[in-house]
C-alpha positions as CSV (number, residue, x, y, z in Angstrom):
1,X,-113.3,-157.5,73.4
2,X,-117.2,-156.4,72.5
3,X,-117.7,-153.1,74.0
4,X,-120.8,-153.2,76.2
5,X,-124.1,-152.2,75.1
6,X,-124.8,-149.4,77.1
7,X,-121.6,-148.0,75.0
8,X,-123.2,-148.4,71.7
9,X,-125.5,-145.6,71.6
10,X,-122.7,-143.2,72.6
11,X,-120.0,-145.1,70.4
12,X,-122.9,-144.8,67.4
13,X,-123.0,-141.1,67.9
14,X,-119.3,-140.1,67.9
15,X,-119.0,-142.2,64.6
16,X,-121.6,-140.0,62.9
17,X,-124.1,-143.0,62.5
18,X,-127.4,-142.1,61.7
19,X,-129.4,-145.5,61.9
20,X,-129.8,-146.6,65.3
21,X,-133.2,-148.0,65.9
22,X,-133.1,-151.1,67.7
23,X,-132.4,-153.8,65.1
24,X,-129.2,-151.3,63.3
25,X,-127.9,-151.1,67.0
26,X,-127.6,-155.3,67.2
27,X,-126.0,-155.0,63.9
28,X,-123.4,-152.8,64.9
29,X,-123.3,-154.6,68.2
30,X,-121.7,-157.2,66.3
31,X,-119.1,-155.6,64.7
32,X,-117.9,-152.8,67.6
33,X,-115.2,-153.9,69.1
34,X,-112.6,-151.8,70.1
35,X,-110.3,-152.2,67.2
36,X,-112.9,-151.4,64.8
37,X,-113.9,-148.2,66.7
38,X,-110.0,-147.3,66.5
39,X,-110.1,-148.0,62.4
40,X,-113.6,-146.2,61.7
41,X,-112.3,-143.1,64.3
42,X,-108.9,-142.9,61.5
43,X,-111.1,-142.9,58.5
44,X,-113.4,-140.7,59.7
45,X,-110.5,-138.0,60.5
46,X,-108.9,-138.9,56.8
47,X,-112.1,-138.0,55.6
48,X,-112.4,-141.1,53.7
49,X,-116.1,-141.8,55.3
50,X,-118.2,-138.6,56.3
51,X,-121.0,-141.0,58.0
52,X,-122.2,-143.5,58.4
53,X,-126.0,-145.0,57.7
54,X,-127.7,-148.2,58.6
55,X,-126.9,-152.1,57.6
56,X,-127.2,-153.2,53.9
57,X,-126.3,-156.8,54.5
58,X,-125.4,-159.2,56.9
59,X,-123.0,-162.5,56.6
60,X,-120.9,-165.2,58.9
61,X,-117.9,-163.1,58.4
62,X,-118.7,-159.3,57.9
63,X,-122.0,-157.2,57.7
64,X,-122.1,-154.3,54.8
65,X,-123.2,-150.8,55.7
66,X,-123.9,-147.6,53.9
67,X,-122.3,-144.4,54.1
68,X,-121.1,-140.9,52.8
69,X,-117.4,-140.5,52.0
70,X,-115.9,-137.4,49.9
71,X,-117.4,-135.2,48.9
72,X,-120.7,-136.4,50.4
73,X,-120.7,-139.5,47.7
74,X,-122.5,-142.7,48.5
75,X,-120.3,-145.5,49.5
76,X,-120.5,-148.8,50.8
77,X,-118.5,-149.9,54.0
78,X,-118.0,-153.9,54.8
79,X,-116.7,-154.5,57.9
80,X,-114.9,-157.6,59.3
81,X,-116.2,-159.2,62.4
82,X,-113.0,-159.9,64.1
83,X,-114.4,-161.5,67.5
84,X,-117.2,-163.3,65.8
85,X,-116.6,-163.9,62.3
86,X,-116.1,-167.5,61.0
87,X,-113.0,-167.8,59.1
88,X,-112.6,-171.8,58.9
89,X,-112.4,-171.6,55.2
90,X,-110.0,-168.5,54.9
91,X,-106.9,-170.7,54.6
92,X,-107.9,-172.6,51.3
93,X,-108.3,-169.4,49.6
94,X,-105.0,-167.8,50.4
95,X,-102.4,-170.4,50.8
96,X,-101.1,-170.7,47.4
97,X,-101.4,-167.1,46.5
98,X,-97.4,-165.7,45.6
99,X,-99.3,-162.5,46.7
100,X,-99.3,-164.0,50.5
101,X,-96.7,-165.9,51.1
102,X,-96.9,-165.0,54.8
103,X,-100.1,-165.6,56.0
104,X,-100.4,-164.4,59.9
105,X,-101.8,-167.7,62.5
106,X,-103.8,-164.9,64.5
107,X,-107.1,-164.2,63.9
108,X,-107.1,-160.4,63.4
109,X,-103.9,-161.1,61.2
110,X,-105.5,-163.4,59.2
111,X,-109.0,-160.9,58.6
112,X,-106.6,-158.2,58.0
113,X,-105.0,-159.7,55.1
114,X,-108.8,-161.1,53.9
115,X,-109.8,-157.3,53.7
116,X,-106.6,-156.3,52.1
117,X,-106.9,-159.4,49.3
118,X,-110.7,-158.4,48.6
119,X,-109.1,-155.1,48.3
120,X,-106.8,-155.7,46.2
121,X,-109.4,-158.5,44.0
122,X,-111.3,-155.5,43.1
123,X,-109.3,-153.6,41.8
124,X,-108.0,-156.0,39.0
125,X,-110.9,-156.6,38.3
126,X,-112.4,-153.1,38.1
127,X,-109.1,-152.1,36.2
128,X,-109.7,-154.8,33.5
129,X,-113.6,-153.7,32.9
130,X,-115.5,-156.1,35.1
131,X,-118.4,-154.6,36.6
132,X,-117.4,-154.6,40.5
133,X,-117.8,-152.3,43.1
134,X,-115.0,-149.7,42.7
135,X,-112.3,-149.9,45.8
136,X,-111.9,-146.9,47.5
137,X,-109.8,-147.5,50.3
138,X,-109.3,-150.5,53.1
139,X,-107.7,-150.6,56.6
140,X,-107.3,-153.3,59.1
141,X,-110.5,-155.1,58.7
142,X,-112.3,-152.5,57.2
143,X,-113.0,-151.8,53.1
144,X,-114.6,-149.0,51.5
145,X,-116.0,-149.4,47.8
146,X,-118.3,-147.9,45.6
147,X,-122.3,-147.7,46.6
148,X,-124.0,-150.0,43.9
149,X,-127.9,-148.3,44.2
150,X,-129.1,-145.0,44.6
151,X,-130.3,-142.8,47.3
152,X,-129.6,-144.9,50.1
153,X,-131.2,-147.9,48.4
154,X,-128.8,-150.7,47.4
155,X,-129.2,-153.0,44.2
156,X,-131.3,-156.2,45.0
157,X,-129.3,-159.3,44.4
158,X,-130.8,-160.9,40.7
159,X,-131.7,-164.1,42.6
160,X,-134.4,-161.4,43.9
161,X,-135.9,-159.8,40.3
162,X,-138.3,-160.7,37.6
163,X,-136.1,-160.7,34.5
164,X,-137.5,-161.3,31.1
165,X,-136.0,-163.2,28.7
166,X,-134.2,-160.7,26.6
167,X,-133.0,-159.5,29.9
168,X,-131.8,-162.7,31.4
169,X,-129.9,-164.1,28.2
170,X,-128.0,-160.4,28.2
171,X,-127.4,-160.6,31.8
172,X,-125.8,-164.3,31.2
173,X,-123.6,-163.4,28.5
174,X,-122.6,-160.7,30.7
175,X,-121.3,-162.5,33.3
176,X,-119.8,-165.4,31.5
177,X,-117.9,-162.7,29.6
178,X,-117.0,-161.0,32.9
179,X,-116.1,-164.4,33.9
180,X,-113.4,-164.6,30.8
181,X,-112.0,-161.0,31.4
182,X,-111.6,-162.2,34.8
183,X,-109.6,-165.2,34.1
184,X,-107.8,-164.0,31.0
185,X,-107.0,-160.3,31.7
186,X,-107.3,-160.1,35.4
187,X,-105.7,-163.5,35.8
188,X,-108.4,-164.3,38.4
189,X,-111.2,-166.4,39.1
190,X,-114.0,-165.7,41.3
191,X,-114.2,-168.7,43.6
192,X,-117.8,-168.2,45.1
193,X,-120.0,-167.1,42.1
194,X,-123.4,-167.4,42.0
195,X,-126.6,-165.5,41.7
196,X,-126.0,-165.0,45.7
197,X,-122.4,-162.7,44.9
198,X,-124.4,-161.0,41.8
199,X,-125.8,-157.5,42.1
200,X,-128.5,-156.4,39.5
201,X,-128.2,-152.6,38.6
202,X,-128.8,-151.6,35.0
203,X,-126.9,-154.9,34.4
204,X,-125.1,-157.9,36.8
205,X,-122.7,-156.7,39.0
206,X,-120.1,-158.8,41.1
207,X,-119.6,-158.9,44.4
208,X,-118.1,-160.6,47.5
209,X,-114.2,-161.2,45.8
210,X,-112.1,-161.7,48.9
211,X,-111.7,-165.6,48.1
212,X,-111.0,-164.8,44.5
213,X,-108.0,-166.8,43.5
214,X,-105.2,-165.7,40.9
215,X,-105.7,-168.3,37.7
216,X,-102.4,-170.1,39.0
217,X,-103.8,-171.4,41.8
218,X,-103.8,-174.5,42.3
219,X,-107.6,-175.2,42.4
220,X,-108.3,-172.4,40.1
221,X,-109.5,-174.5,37.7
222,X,-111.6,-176.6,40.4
223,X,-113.1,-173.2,41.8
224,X,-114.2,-171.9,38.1
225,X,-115.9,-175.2,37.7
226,X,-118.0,-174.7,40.6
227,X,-118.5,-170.9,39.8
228,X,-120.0,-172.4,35.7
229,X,-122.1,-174.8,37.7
230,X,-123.4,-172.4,39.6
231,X,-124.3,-169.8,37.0
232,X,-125.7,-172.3,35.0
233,X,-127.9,-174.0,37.1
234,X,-129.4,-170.6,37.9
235,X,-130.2,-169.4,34.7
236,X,-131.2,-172.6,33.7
237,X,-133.8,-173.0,36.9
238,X,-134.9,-169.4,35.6
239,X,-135.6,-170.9,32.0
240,X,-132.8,-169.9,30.0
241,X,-131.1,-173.1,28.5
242,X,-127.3,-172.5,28.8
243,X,-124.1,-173.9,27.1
244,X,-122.5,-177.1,28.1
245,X,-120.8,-176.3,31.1
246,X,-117.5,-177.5,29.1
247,X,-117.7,-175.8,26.4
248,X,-118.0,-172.0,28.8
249,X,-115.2,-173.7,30.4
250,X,-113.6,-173.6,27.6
251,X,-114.2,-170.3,26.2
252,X,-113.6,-168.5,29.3
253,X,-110.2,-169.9,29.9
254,X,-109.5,-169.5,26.2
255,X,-109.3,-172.6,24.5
């Protein structure tokens, strides 16, 4: 259950949040239920987050704020709505996983093991030299990575920047390369690329990998299709003339 809203500002306070003018307080609103306050109250006394600022992001299923963590170092915390989130589409993206076979029917279950396979997405990826936020840490339906920005300023999404043309065919090759270390070395494809799930920070970045799918997967081969289309039609509504979307297929999968 929501705590009340007369709670927040005191709830906001004990949590070390800084940002609560009025539209930061709906934000959090949204997320505060009691079993988040629980998971941000352990992290806080593991000293995994230090504080906590105001909202990056918002979605359907989690909102994105910024923070402090060790040693004072910018980090970015997403947190699971568990009472309003929409999940529908959850399932398609994890049953056929080996890496969760037992999927829980409940609904904080089921957002758990979301934040734990973003988690765990990540850090393949970032392992294998795709530029991702670095995992720091996740519990229950909570997930700490690394801060892409600087001085409380996050990255803009490249659907939002003027890129010139040098920097647009770079930023493509890029990210069909990080799309072939992905599929080849991190035996994963992304699932929900597009320039929406692309940071732009001295280069692309990706983002938003709890639906990413191991390469075995059944419809991995149907969900990189739709991640080419995707990528192409943007760069090619931007004026860059792509590949055949075949012939990426092909060279990210290897053939």
């Amino acid at each position: 259950m929501n705590i009340n809203f007369r709670e927040i500002d005191k709830r906001l306070t004990e949590l070390k949040i800084k940002d609560k003018d009025l539209e930061s307080r709906k934000i959090w609103e949204s997320v505060l239920d009691e079993r988040t306050i629980v998971t941000l109250f352990k992290l806080l006394k593991r000293g995994l987050i230090s504080s906590v600022g105001g909202p990056i992001s918002t979605g359907k299923e989690a909102n994105l704020f910024h923070g402090y963590g060790e040693d004072d170092k910018e980090i970015a915390i997403k947190i699971y709505r568990i009472e309003t989130g929409d999940f529908r589409d959850m399932y398609k993206y994890i049953i056929g996983d080996p890496r969760f076979e037992k999927v829980k029917k409940s609904r904080d279950g089921l957002i758990y093991l979301w934040t734990k396979k973003e988690h765990k997405n990540l850090k393949r990826a970032f392992e294998n030299g795709v530029r991702v936020p670095k995992p720091i840490a996740f519990m229950n339906n909570i997930l700490l990575m690394e801060f892409i920005g600087n001085n409380e300023k996050p990255a803009p999404k490249i659907k939002d920047i003027e890129l010139s043309e040098t920097e647009l065919e770079k930023s493509f090759r890029k990210i069909i390369d990080y799309m072939r270390t992905l599929y080849q070395d991190a035996k994963l494809v992304h699932a929900d690329l597009s320039e929406y799930n692309i940071l732009y920070y001295k280069g692309p970045v990706l983002i938003d990998m709890g639906q990413s799918v191991l390469n075995s997967h059944f419809n991995a081969i149907k969900f990189l299709r739709r991640d080419i289309k995707n990528i192409t039609r943007f760069f090619n509504d931007s004026g860059l003339k792509s590949p055949d979307e075949e012939e990426l297929l092909k060279i990210i999968i290897g053939e």
